[in-house]
MIVOVEX-48526 format. One record per atom (N, C-alpha, C): residue number from 1; residue in one letter; atom name; x, y negated, z. Coordinates in Angstrom, 3 decimals. Each point is the difference from the previous one (the first is absolute). Layout:
BEGIN
+-----+-----+------+----------+----------+----------+
:   n : res : atom :        x :        y :        z :
+-----+-----+------+----------+----------+----------+
: NUM :   a :   CA :        X :        Y :        Z :
...
+-----+-----+------+----------+----------+----------+
! end
This chain:
BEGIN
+-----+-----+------+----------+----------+----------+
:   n : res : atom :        x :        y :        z :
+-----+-----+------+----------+----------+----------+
:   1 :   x :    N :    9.823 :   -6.200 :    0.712 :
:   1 :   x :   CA :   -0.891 :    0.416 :   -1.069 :
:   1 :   x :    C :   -0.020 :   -1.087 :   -1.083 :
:   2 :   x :    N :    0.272 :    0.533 :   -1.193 :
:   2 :   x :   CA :   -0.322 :   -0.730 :   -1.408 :
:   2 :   x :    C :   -1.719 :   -0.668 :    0.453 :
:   3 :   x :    N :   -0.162 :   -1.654 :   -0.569 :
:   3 :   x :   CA :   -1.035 :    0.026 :   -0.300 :
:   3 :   x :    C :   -0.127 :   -0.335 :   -1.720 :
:   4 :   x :    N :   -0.704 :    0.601 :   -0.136 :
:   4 :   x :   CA :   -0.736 :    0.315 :   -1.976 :
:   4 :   x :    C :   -0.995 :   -1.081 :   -0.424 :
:   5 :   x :    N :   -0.412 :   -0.726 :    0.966 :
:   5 :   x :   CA :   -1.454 :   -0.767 :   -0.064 :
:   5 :   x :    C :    0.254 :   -0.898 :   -0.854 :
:   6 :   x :    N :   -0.747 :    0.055 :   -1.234 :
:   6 :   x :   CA :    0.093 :   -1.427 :   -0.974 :
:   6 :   x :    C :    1.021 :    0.361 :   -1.295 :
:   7 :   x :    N :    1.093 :    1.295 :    0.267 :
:   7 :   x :   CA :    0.865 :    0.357 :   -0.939 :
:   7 :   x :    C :   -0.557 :    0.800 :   -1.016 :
:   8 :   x :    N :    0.597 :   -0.233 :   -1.164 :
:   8 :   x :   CA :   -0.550 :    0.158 :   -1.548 :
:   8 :   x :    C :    1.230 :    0.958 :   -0.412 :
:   9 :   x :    N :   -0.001 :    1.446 :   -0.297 :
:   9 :   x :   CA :    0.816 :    0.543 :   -0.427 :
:   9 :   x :    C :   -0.233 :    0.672 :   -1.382 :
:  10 :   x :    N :    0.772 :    0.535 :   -1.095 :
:  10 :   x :   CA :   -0.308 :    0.374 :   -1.387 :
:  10 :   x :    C :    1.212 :    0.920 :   -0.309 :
:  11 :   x :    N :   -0.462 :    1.387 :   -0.210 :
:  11 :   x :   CA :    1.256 :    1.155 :   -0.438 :
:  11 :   x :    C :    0.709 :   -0.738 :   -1.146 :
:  12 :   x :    N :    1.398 :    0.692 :    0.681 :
:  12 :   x :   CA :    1.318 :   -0.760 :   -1.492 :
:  12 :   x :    C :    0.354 :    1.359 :   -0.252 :
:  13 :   x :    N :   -0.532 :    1.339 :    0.679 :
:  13 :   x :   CA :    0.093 :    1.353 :   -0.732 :
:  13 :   x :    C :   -0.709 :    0.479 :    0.623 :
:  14 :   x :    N :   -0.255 :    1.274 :   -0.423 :
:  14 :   x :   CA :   -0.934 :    1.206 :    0.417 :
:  14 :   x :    C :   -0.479 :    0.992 :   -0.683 :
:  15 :   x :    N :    0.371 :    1.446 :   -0.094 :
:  15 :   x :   CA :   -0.465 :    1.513 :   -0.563 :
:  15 :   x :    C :   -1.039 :   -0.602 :   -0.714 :
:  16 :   x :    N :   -0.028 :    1.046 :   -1.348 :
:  16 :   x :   CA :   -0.616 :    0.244 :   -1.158 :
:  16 :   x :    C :   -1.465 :    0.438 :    0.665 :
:  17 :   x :    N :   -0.256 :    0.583 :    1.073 :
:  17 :   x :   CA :   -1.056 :    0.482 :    0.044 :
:  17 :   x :    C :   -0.793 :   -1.288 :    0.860 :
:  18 :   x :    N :    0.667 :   -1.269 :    0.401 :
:  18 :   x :   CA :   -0.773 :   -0.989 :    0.601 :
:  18 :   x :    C :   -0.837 :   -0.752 :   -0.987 :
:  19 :   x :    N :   -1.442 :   -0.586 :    0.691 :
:  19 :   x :   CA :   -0.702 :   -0.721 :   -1.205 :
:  19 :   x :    C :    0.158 :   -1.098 :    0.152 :
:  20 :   x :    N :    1.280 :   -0.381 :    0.732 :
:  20 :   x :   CA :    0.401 :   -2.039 :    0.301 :
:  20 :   x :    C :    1.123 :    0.011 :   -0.655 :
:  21 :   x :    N :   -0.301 :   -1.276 :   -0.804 :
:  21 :   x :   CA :    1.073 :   -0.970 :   -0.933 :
:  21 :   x :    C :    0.297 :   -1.520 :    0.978 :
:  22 :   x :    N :    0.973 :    0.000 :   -1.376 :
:  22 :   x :   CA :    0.958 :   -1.707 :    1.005 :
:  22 :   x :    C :   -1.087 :   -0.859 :   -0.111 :
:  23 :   x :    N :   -1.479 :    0.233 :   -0.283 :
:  23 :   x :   CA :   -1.049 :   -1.110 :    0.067 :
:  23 :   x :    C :   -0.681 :    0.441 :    1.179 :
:  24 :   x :    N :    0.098 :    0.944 :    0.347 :
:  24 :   x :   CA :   -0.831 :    0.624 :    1.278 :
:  24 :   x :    C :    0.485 :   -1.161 :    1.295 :
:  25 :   x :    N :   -0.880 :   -1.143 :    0.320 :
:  25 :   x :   CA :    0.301 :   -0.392 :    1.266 :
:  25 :   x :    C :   -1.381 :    0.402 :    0.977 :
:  26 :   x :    N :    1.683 :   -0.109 :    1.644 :
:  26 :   x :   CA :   -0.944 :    0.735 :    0.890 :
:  26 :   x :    C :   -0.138 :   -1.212 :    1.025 :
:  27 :   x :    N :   -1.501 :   -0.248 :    1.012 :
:  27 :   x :   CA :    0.262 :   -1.161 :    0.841 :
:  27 :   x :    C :   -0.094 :    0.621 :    1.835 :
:  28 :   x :    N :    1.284 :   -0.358 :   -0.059 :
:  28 :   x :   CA :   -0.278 :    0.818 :    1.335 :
:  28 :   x :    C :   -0.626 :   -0.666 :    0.848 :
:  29 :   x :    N :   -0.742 :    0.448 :    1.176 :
:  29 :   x :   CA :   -0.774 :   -0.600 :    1.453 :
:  29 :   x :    C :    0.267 :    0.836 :    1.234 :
:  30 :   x :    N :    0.252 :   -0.540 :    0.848 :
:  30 :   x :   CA :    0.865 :    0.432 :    1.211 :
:  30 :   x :    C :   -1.072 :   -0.313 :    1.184 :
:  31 :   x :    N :   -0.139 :    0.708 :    0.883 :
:  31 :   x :   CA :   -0.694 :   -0.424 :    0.869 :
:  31 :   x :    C :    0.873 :    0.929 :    1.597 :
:  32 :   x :    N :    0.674 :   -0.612 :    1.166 :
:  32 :   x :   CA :    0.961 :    0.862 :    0.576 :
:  32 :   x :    C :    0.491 :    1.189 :   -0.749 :
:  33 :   x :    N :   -0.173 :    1.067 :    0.156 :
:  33 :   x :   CA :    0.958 :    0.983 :   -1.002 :
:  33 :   x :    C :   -0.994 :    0.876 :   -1.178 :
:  34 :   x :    N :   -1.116 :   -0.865 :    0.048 :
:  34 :   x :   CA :   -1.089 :    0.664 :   -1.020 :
:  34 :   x :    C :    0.381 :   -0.852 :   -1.432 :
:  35 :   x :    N :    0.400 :    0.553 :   -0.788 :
:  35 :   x :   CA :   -0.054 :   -0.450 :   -1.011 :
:  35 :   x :    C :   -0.799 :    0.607 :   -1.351 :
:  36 :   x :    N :   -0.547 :   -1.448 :   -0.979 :
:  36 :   x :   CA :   -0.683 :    0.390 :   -1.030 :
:  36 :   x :    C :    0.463 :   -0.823 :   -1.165 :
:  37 :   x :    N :   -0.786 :    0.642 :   -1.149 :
:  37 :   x :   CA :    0.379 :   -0.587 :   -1.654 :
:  37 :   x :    C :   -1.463 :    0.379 :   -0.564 :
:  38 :   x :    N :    0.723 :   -0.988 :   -1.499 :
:  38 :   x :   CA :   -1.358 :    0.025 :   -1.095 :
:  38 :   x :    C :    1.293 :    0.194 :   -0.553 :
:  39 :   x :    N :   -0.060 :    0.418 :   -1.338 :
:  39 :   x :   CA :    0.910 :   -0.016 :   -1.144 :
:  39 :   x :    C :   -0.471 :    0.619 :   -0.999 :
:  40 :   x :    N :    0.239 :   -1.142 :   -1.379 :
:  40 :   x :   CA :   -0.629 :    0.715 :   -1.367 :
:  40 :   x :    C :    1.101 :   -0.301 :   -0.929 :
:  41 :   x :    N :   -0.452 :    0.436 :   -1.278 :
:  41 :   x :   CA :    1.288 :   -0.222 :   -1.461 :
:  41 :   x :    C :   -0.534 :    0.497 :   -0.825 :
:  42 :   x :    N :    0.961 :    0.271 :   -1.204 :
:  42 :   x :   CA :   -0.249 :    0.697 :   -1.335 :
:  42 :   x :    C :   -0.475 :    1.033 :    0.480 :
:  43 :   x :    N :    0.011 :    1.139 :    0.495 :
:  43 :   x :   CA :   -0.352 :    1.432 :   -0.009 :
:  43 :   x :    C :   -1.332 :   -0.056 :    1.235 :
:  44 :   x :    N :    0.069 :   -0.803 :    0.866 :
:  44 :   x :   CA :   -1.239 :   -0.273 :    1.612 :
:  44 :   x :    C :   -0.813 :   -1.063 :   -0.403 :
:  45 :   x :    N :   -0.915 :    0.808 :    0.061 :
:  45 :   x :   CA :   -1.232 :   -0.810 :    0.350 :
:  45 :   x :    C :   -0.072 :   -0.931 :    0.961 :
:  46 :   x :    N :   -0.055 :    0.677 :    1.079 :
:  46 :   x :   CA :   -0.052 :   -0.055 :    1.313 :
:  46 :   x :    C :    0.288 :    0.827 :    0.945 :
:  47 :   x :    N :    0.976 :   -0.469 :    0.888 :
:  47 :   x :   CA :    0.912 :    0.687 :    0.930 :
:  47 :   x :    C :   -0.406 :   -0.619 :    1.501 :
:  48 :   x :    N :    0.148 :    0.970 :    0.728 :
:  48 :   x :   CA :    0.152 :   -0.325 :    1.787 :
:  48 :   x :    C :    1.200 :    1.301 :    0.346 :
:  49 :   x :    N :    0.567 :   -1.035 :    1.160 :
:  49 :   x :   CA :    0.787 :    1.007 :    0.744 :
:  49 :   x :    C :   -0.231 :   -0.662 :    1.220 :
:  50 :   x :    N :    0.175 :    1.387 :    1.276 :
:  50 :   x :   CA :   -0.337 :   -0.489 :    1.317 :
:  50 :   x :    C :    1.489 :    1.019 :    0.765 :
:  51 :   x :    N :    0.795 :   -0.883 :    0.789 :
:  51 :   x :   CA :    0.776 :    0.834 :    0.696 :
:  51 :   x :    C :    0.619 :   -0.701 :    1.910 :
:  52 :   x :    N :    0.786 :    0.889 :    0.414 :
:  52 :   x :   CA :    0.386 :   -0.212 :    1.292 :
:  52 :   x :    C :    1.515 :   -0.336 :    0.100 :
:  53 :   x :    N :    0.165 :   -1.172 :    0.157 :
:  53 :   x :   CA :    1.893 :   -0.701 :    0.414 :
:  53 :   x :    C :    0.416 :    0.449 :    1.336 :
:  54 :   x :    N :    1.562 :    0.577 :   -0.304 :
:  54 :   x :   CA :    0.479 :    0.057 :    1.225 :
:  54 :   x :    C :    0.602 :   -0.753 :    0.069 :
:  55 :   x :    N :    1.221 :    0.085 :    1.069 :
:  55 :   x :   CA :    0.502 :   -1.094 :    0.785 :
:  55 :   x :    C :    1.668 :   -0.041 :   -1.320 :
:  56 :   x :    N :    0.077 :    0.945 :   -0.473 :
:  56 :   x :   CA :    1.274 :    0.106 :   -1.248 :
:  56 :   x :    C :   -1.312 :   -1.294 :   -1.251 :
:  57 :   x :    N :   -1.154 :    0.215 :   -0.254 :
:  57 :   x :   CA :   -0.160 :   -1.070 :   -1.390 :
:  57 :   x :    C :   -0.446 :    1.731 :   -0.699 :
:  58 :   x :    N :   -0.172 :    1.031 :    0.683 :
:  58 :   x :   CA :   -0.117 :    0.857 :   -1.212 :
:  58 :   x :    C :   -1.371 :    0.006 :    0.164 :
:  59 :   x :    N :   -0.753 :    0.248 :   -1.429 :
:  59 :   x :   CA :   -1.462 :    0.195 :   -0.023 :
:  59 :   x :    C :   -0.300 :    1.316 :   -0.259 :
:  60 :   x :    N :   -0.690 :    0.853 :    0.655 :
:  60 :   x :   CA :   -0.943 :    0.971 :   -0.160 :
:  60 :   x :    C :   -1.343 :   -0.617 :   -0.513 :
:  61 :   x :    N :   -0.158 :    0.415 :   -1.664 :
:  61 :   x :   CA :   -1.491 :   -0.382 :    0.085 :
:  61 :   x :    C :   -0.832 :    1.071 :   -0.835 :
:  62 :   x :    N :   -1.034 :   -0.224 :   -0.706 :
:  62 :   x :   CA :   -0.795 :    0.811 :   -0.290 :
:  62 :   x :    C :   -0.793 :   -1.135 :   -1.424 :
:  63 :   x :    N :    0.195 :    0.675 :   -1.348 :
:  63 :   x :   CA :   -0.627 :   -0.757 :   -1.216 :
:  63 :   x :    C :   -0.978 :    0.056 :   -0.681 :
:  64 :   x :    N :   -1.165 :   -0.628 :   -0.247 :
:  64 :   x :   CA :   -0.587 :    0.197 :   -1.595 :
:  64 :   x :    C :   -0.210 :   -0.863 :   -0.987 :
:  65 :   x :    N :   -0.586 :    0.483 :   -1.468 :
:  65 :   x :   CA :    0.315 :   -0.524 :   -0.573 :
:  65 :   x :    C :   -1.286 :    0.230 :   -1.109 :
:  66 :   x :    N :   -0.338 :   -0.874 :   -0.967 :
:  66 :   x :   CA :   -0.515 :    0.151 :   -1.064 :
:  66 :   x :    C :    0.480 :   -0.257 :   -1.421 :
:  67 :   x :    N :    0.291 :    1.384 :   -0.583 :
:  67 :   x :   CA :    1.243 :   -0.511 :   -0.881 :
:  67 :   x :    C :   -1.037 :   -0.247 :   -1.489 :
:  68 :   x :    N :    0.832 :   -0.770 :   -0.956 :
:  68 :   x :   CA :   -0.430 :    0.131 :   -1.405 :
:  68 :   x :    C :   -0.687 :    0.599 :   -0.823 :
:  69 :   x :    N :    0.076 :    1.125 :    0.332 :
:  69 :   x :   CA :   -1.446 :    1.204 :   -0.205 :
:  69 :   x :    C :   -0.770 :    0.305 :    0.581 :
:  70 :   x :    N :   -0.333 :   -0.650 :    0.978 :
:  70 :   x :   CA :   -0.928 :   -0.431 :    0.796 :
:  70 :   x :    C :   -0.653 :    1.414 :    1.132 :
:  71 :   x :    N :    1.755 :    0.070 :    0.256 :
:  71 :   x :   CA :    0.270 :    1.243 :    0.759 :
:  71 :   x :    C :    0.041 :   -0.352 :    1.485 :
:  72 :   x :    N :   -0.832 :    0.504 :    1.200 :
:  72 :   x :   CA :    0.747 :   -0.076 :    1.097 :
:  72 :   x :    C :    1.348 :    0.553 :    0.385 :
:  73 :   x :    N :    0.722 :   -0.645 :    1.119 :
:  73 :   x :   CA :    1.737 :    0.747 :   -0.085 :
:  73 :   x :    C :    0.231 :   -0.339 :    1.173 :
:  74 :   x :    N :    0.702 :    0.892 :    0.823 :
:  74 :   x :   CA :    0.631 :   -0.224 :    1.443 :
:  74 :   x :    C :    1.140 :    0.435 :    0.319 :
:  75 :   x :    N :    0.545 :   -0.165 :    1.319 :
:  75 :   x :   CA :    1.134 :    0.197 :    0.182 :
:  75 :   x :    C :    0.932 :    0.093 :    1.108 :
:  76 :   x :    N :    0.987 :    0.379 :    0.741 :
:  76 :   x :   CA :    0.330 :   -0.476 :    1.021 :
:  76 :   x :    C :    1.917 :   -0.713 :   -0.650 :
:  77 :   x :    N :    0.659 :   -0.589 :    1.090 :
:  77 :   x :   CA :    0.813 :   -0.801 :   -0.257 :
:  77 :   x :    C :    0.670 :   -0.334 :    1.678 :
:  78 :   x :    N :    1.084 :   -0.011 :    0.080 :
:  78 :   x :   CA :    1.224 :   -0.299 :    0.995 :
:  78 :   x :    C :    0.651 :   -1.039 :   -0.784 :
:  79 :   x :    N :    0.297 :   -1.555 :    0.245 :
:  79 :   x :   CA :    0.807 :   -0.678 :   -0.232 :
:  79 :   x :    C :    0.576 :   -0.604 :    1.293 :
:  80 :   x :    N :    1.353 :    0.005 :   -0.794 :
:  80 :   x :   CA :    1.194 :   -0.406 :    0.818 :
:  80 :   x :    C :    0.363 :   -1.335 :   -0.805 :
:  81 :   x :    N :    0.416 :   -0.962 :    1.397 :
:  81 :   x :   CA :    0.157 :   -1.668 :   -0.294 :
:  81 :   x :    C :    1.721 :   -0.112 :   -0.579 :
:  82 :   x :    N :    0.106 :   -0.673 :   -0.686 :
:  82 :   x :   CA :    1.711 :   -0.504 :    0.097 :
:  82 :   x :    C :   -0.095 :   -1.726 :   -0.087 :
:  83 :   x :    N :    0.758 :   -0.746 :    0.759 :
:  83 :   x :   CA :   -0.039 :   -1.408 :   -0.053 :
:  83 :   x :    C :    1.160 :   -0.044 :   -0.924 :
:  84 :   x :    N :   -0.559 :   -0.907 :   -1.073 :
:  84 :   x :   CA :    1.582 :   -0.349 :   -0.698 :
:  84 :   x :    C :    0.469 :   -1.444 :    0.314 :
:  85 :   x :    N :    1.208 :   -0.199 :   -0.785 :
:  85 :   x :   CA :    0.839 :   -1.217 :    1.028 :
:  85 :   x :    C :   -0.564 :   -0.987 :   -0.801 :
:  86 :   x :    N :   -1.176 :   -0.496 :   -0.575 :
:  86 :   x :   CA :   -0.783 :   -0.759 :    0.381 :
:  86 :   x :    C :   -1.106 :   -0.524 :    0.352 :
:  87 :   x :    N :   -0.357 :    1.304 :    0.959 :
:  87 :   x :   CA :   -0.954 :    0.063 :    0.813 :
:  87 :   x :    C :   -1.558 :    0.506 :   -0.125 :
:  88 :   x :    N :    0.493 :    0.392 :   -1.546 :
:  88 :   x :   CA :   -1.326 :    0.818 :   -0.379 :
:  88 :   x :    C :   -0.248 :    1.687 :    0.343 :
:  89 :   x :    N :   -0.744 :    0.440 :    0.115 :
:  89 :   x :   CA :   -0.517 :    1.268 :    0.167 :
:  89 :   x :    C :    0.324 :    0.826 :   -1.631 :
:  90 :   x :    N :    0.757 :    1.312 :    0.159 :
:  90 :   x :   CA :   -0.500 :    0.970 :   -0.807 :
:  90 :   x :    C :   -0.517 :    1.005 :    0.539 :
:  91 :   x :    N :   -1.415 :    0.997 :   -0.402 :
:  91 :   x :   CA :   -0.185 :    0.979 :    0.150 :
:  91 :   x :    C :    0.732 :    0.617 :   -0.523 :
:  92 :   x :    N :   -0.019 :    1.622 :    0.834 :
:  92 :   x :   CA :    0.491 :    1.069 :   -0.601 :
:  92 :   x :    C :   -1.090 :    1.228 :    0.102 :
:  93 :   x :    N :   -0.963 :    0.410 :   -0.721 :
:  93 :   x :   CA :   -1.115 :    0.674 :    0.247 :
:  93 :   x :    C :    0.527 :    1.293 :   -0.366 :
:  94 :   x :    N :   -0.985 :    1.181 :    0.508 :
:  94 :   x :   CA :    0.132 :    1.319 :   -0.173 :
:  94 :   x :    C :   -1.681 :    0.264 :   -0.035 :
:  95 :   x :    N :   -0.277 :    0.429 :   -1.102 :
:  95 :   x :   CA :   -1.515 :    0.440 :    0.019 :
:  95 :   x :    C :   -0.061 :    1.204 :   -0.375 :
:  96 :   x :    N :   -1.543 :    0.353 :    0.114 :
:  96 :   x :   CA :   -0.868 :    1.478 :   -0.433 :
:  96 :   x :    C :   -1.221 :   -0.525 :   -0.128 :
:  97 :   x :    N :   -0.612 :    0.385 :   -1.415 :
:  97 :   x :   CA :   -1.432 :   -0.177 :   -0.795 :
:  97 :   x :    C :   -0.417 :    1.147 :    1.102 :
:  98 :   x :    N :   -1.577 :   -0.492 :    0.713 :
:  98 :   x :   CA :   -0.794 :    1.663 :    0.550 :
:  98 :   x :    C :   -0.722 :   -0.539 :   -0.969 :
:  99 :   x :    N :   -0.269 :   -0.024 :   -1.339 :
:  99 :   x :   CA :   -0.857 :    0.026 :   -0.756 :
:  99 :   x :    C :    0.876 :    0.555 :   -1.165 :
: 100 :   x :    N :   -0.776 :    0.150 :   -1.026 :
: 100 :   x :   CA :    0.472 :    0.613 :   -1.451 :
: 100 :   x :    C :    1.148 :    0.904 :   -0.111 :
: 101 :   x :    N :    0.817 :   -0.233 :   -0.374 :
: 101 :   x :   CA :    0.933 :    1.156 :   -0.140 :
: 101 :   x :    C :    0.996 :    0.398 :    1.668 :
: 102 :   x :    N :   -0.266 :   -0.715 :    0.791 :
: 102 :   x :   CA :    0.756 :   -0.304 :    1.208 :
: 102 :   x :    C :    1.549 :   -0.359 :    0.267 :
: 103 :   x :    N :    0.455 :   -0.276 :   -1.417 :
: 103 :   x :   CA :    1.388 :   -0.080 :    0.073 :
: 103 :   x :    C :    0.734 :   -0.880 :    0.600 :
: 104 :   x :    N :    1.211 :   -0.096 :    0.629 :
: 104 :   x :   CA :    0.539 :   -0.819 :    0.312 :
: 104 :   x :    C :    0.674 :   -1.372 :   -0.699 :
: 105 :   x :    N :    0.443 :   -1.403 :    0.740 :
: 105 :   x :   CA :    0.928 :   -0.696 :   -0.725 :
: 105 :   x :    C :    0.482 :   -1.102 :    0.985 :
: 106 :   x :    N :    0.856 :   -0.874 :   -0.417 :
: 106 :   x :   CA :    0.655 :   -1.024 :    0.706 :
: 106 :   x :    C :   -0.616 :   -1.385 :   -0.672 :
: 107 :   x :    N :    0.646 :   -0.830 :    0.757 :
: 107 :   x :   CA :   -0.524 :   -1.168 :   -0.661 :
: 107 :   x :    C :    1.023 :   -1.119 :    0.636 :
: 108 :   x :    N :    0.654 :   -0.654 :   -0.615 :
: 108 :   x :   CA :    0.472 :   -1.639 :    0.821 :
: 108 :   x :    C :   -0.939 :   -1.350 :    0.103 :
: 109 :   x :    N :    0.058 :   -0.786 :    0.989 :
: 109 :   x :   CA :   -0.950 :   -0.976 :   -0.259 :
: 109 :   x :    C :    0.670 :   -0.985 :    0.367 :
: 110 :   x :    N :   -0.370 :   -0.996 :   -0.870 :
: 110 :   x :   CA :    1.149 :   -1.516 :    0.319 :
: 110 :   x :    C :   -1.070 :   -0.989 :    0.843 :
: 111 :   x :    N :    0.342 :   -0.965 :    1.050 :
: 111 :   x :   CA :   -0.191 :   -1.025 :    0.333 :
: 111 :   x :    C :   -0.424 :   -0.801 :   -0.779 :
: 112 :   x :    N :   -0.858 :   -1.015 :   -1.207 :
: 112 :   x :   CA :   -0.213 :   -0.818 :   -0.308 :
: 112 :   x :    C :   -0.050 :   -1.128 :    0.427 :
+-----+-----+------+----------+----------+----------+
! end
């Protein structure tokens, strides 16, 4: 199992319909395979995400958010780990808003 604890990740892309920019950092916290975040930016207020690690590094988690218009926003999300050859983490996310329009999108997230 990936551990996440203490790692700082920030999208280097992600769908038009996401409200995170390359300022959006996220702080991850790991606790055995429970993992959590805060993450804010240009478009978040204030963000939490709470999810479950398997033994692959992939996260199942569950999001919200308080965006710029001072909108609540949620979400669910499957990310998949890739180690690159120097040893940093990229996400590879797959989400769905259950809030507002419900649409789907992707997202990459880099290691910082």
């Amino acid at each position: 199992m990936i551990n996440y604890n203490n790692k700082r990740f920030r999208p280097i892309s992600s769908s038009e319909n996401s409200e995170t920019t390359s300022d959006t950092i996220f702080v991850y916290k790991q606790n055995g395979n429970i993992l959590t975040s805060t993450y804010k930016g240009e478009n978040i207020i204030e963000g939490h995400l709470i999810g479950l690690v398997d033994n692959n590094g992939v996260i199942n988690m569950r999001y919200h958010q308080i965006n710029k218009n001072n909108e609540l926003m949620s979400g669910v999300c499957v990310s998949k780990p890739e180690i690159d050859s120097n040893g940093k983490i990229t996400l590879h996310e797959s989400w769905e808003w259950t809030s507002g329009d419900k649409s789907k999108g992707t997202s990459v997230l880099a290691e910082i």
